[in-house]
C-alpha positions in Angstrom: 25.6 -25.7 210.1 29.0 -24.4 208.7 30.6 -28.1 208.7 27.7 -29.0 205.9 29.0 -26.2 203.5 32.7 -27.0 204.2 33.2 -30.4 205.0 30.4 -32.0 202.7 31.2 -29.5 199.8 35.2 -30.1 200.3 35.2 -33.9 200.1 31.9 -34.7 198.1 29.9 -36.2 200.9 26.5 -34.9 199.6 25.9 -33.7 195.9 26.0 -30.0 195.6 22.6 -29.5 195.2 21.9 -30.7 198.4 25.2 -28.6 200.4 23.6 -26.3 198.4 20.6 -25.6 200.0 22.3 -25.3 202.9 23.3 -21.7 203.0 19.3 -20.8 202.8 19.0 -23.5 205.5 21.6 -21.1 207.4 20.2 -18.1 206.9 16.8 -19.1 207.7 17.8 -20.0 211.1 19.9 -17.3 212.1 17.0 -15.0 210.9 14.7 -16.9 213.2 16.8 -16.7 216.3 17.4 -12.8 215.6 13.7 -12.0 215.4 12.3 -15.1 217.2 15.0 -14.7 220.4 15.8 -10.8 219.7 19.3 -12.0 219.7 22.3 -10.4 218.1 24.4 -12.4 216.7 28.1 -12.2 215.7 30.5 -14.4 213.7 33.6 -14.4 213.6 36.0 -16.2 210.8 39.5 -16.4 212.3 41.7 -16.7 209.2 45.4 -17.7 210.0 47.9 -18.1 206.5 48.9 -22.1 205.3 52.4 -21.2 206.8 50.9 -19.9 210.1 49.1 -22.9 210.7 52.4 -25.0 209.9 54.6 -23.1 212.3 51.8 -23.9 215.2 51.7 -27.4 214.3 55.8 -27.3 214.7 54.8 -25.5 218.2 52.4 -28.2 219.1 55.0 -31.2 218.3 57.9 -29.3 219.8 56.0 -28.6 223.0 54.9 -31.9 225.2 52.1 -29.3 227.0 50.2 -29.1 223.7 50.8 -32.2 221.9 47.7 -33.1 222.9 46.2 -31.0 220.4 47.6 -33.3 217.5 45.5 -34.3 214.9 46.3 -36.7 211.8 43.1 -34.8 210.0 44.9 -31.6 210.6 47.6 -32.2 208.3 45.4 -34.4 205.9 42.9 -32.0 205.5 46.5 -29.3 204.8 45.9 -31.0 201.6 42.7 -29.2 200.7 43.8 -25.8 201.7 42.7 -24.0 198.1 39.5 -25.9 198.2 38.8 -25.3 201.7 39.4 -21.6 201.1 36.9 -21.7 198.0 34.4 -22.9 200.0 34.8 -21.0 203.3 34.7 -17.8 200.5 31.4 -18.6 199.8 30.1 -19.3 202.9 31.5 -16.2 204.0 29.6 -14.4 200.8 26.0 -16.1 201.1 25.6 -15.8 205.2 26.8 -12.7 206.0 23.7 -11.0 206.4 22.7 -7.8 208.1 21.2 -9.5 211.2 24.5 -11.8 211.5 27.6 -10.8 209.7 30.5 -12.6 209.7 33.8 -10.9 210.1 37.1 -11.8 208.8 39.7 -11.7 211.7 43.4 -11.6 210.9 44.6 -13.9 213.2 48.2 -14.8 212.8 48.9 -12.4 215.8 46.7 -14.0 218.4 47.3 -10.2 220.3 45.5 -8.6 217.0 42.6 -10.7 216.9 41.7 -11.0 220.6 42.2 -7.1 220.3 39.7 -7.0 216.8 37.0 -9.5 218.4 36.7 -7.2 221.6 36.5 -4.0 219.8 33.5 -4.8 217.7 31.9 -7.3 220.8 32.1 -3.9 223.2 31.0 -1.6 220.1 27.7 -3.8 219.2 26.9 -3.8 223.1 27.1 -0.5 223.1 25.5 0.1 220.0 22.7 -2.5 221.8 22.7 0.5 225.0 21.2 -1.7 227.3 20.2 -0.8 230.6 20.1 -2.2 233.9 16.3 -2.8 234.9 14.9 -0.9 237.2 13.9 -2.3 241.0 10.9 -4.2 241.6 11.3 -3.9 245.4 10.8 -0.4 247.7 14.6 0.5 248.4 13.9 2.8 250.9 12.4 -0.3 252.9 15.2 -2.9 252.3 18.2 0.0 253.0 15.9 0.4 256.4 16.1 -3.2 256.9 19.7 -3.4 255.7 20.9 -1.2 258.4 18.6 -2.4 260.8 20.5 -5.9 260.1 23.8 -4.2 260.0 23.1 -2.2 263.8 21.9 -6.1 265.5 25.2 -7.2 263.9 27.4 -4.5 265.6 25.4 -4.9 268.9 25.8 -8.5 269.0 29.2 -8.2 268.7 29.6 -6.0 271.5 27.8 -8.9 273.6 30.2 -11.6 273.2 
């Protein structure tokens, strides 16, 4: 959903009043699958700085385990930086909603943002305070059987 505000908008693949539309089209969904699916949702923008992303390009040339990871696009689309920034600005402004908010992750240090995404993963599950579900089976009966299974096991070992 986020490519069509990004991509589209960045390199004029669709009119704007069709990319547009898009962020209702985003919001509209993500409302459904909260109410429809009660399901929280989370979304996370992982923002690294222009010369960030150059010095892990450098890494991905310099080091033959990750060269694999080399794209011609990613230094093409380099190019666009200030427009792709625009753009990700207002996607960031018209989809962050209550039910599904983005938030903006440092991320030059990957220690800081693995740190930053945990903190507020564990803080909405807690905030969710979910509970295991109760039994649907008579435990009293299956630790009977349990150690019923458990006694054979010993006696059948003192057999062989």
């Amino acid at each position: 959903h986020y490519e069509d505000v990004l991509v589209a908008r960045v390199h004029e693949l669709v009119p704007e009043k069709i990319w547009s539309k898009r962020y209702d089209e985003i919001n509209d969904f993500e409302k459904l699958i909260a109410k429809q699916n009660n399901t929280t949702i989370l979304k996370f923008f992982l923002h690294i700085s222009k010369e960030e992303q150059l010095a892990r390009f450098e890494k991905q040339l310099d080091n033959p385990t990750r060269q694999w990871k080399i794209s011609e696009s990613d230094y093409k689309e380099r190019g666009y930086w200030d427009d792709y920034t625009k753009a990700f600005e207002d996607a960031l402004n018209k989809t962050s909603t209550e039910r599904a908010p983005w938030f903006i992750i440092p991320s030059n240090h990957k220690w800081f943002r693995d740190l930053a995404i945990s903190q507020i993963i564990v803080g909405t599950m807690e905030d969710m305070d979910m509970k295991f579900p109760e039994p649907t089976v008579n435990l009293a009966e299956i630790r009977r059987k349990y150690h019923q299974a458990a006694d054979q096991e010993k006696s059948d070992k003192k057999k062989r």
